[in-house]
C-alpha positions in Angstrom: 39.5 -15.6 24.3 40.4 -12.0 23.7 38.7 -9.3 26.4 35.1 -8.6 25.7 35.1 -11.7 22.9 31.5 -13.2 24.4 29.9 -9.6 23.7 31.6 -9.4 20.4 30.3 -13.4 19.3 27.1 -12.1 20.6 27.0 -9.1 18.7 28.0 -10.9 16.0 25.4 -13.6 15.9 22.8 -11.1 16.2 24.1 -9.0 13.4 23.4 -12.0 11.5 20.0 -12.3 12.5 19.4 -8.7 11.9 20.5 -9.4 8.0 19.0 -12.1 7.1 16.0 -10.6 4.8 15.4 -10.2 1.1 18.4 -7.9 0.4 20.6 -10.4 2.2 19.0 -13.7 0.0 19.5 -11.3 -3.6 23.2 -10.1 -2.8 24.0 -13.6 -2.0 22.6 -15.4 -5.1 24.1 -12.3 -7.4 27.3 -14.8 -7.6 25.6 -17.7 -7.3 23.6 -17.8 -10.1 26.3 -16.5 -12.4 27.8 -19.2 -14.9 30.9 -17.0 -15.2 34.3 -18.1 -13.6 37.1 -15.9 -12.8 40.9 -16.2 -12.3 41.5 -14.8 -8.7 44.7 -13.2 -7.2 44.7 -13.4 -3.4 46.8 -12.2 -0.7 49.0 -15.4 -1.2 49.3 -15.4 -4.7 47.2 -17.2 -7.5 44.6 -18.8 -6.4 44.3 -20.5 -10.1 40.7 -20.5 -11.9 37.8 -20.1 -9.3 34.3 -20.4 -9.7 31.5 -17.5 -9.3 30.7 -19.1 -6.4 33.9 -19.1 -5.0 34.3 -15.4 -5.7 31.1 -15.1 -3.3 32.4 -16.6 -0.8 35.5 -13.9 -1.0 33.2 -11.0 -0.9 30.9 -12.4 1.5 31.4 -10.4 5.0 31.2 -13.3 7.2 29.1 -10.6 9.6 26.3 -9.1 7.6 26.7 -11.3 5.1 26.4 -9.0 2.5 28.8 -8.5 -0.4 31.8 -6.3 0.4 32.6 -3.0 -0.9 35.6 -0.9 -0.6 37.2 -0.4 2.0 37.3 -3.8 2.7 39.4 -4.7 5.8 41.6 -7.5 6.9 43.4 -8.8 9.9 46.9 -9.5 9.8 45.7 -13.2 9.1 43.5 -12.5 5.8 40.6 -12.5 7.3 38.2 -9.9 5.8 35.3 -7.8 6.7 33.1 -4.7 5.3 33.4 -1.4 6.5 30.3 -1.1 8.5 30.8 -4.0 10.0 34.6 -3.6 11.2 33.0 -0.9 13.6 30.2 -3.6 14.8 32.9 -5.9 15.7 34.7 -2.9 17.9 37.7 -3.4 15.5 37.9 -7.1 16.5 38.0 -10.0 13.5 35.5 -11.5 14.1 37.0 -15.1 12.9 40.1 -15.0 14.5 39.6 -12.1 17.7 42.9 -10.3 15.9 42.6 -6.6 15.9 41.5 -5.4 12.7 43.4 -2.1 12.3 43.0 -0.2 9.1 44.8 -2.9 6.9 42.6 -2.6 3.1 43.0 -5.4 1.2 43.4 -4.1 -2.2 43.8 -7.4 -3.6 39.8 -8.5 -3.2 38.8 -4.9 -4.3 40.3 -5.4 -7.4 39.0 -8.7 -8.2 35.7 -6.9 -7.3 36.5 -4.4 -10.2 36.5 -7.3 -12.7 33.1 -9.0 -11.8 30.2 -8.3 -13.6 26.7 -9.1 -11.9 23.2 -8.9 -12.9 20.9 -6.6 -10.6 19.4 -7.9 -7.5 15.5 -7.3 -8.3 16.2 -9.5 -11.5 13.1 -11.7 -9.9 11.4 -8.6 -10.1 12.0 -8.0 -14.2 15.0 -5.5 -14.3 17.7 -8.2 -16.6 20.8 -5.5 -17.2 24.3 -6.4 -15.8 26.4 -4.2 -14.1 30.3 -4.1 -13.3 30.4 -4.7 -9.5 31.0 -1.3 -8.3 28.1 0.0 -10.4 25.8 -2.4 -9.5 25.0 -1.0 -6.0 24.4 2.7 -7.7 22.1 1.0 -9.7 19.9 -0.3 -7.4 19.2 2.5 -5.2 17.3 3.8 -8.4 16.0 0.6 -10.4 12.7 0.9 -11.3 11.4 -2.5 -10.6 12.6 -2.2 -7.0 9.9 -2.7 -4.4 8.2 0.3 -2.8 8.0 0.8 1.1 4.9 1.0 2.7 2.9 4.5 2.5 1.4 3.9 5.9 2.5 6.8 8.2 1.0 5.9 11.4 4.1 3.4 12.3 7.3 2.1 11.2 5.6 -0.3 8.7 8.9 -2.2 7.2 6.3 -3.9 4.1 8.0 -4.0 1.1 6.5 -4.8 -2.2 4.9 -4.1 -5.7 2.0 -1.7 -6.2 -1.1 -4.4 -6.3 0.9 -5.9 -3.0 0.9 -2.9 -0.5 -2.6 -1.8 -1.9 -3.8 -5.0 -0.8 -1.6 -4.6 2.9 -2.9 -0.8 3.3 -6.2 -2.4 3.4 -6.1 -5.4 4.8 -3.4 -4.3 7.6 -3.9 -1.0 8.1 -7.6 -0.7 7.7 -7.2 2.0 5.4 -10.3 3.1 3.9 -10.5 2.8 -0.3 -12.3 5.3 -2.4 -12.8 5.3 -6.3 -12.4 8.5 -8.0 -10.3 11.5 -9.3 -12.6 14.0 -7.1 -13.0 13.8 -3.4 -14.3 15.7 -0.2 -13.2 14.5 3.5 -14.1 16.1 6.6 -11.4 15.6 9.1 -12.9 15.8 13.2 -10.9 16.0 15.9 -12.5 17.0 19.2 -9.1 18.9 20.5 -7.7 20.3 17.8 -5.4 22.2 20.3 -3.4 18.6 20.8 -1.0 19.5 17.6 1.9 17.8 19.4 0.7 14.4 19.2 0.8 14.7 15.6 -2.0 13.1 14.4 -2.6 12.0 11.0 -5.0 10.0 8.9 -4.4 8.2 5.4 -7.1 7.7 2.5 -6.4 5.9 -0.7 -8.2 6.5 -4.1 -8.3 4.7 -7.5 -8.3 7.1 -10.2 -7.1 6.4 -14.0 -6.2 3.3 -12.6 -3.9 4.0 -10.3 -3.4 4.9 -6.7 -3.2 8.0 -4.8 -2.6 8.3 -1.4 -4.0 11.5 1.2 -2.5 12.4 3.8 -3.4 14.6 6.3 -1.6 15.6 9.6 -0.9 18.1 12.0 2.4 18.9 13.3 4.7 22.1 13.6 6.0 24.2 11.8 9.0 26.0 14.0 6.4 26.7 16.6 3.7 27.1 15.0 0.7 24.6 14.7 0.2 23.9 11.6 -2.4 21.0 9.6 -1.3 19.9 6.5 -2.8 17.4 3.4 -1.0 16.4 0.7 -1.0 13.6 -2.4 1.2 10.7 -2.9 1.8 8.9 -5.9 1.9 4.8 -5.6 4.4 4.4 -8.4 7.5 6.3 -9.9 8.3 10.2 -10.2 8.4 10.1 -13.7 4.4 8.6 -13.6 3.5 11.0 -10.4 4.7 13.9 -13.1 1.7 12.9 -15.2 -0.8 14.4 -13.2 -1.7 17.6 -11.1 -3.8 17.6 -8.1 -6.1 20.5 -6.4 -7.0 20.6 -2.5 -9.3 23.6 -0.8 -10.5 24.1 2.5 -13.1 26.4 3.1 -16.2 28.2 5.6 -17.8 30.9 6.8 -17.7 32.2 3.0 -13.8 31.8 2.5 -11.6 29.5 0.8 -8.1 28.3 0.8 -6.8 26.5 -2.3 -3.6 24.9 -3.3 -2.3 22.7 -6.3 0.3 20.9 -7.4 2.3 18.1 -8.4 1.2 14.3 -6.2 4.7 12.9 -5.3 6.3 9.7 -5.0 5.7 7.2 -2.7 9.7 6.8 -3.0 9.6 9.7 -1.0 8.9 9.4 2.3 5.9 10.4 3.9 8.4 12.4 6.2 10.6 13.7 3.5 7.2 15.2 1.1 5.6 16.7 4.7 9.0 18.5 6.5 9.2 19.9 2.8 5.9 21.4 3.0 4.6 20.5 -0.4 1.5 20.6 0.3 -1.9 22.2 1.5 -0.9 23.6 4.9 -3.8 25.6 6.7 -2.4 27.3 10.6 -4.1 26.2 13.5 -6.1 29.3 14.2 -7.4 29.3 10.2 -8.6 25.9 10.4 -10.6 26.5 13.9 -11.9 29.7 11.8 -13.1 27.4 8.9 -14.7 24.9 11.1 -17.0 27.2 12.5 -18.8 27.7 15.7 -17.2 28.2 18.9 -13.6 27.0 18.0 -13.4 24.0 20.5 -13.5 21.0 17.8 -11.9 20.9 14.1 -14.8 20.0 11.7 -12.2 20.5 8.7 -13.3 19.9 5.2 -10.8 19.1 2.8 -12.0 19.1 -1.5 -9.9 17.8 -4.5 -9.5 16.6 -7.1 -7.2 14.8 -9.6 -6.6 14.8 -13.5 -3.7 14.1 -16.0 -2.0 16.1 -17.8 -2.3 16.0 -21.5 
């Protein structure tokens, strides 16, 4: 066994383990399912007229389990491997222990180039084939791939259609449900001076029959304590474009108003809040709003939501 081959088997099997999820079962049945057959050049000549499935099994990293795209790697006895994975491995095949080096093998790329396979989220309603290379461009943007879970509390790794993740937000997050296109929330926290721990709180609402989710949070700004809300779309950008959103916050005979656009839930939660598109009231403002002696946020946040004509 070559030095340090337990720790690569090990990391190997677990890479496995770490793959094996939706994606994983979609890439693999991309092939398949396809009727098609192919003639196939390998390292060692023709390998005659081979079946889709055949050509999956080529492509197949035999780490990840994924299909390969270029660069695709090979030791100096054909074995192959992706990219990300050669660096898993430590540079080691990981059929044969061989040192990979930085051998391509041009030959399985092109017969790559010649494949054409439908998208993965087919199950999911999107039916247009793609040439291999274009296929995995595609999908980073097809419509009818699942969303991620809007729940910024945790890591939440849900994946799934609208109707799907309203039902987990409320069943698995507790989140609480509101019907309406106008809304007023009053957000108490006893030490509002506890801005570091970044504290947040999520409300969904039904309105024109679909979902909007609210988000409010503090966090910082550079240094500066900073609370922030701001409206998420549960569907696509070019549905969240449809309709505008207001937001005020208000006391002691002042207000403080913003509007604007709801975004994506294909953007993160992250990504919409570190660009500060959004209602974001400082520290000292929203102690000012809540009134008495400045000890406790008693924040009260108004909106409202219509479409555009």
């Amino acid at each position: 066994m070559a030095p340090g081959g337990g720790g690569i088997c090990k990391e190997v099997i677990e890479s496995r383990v770490a793959f094996a999820d939706y994606d994983m079962v979609t890439l693999s049945a991309d092939l398949r399912g396809s009727p098609s057959r192919k003639t196939v050049t390998g390292l060692c000549g023709n390998l005659g007229s081979t079946s889709a499935n055949d050509v999956h099994e080529l492509l197949e990293c035999p780490v990840c389990v994924n299909l390969m795209y270029p660069p695709i790697y090979q030791c100096p006895n054909g074995h192959t491997v992706c990219s990300n994975c050669k660096t898993r491995v430590h540079n080691c095949c990981p059929t044969c222990r061989n040192d990979l080096g930085n051998i391509r093998c041009l030959a399985l790329e092109k017969v790559a180039e010649s494949l054409e396979l439908p998208c993965r989220y087919q199950i999911l309603g999107c039916h247009d084939i793609f040439p291999y290379y274009s296929k995995l461009k595609h999908e980073k943007n097809c419509r009818f791939r699942p969303y991620s879970c809007p729940y910024a509390g945790a890591e939440c790794s849900v994946t799934g259609d609208i109707p799907f993740l309203v039902t987990h937000l409320k069943n698995d997050h507790k989140v609480d449900m509101h019907d309406g296109c106008t809304f007023n929330h009053r957000y108490v926290k006893s030490n509002p001076h506890e801005v570091e721990k970044a504290t947040w709180m999520l409300t969904v609402f039904n309105c024109f029959g679909r979902q909007f989710c609210l988000h409010f949070e503090s966090f910082h700004i550079g240094i500066a304590p900073v609370y922030m809300a701001f409206l998420r779309f549960m569907g696509d950008e070019d549905e969240a474009r449809q309709f505008s959103y207001s937001l005020e916050v208000g006391g002691s005979g002042r207000k403080y108003m913003w509007q604007g656009v709801p975004r994506s839930i294909r953007d993160s939660h992250r990504k919409v809040r570190d660009s500060q598109d959004g209602l974001i009231i400082q520290r000292n403002m929203a102690l000012f709003f809540s009134g008495g002696d400045r000890q406790e946020l008693k924040l009260k946040v108004a909106g409202r939501i219509w479409k555009e004509q």
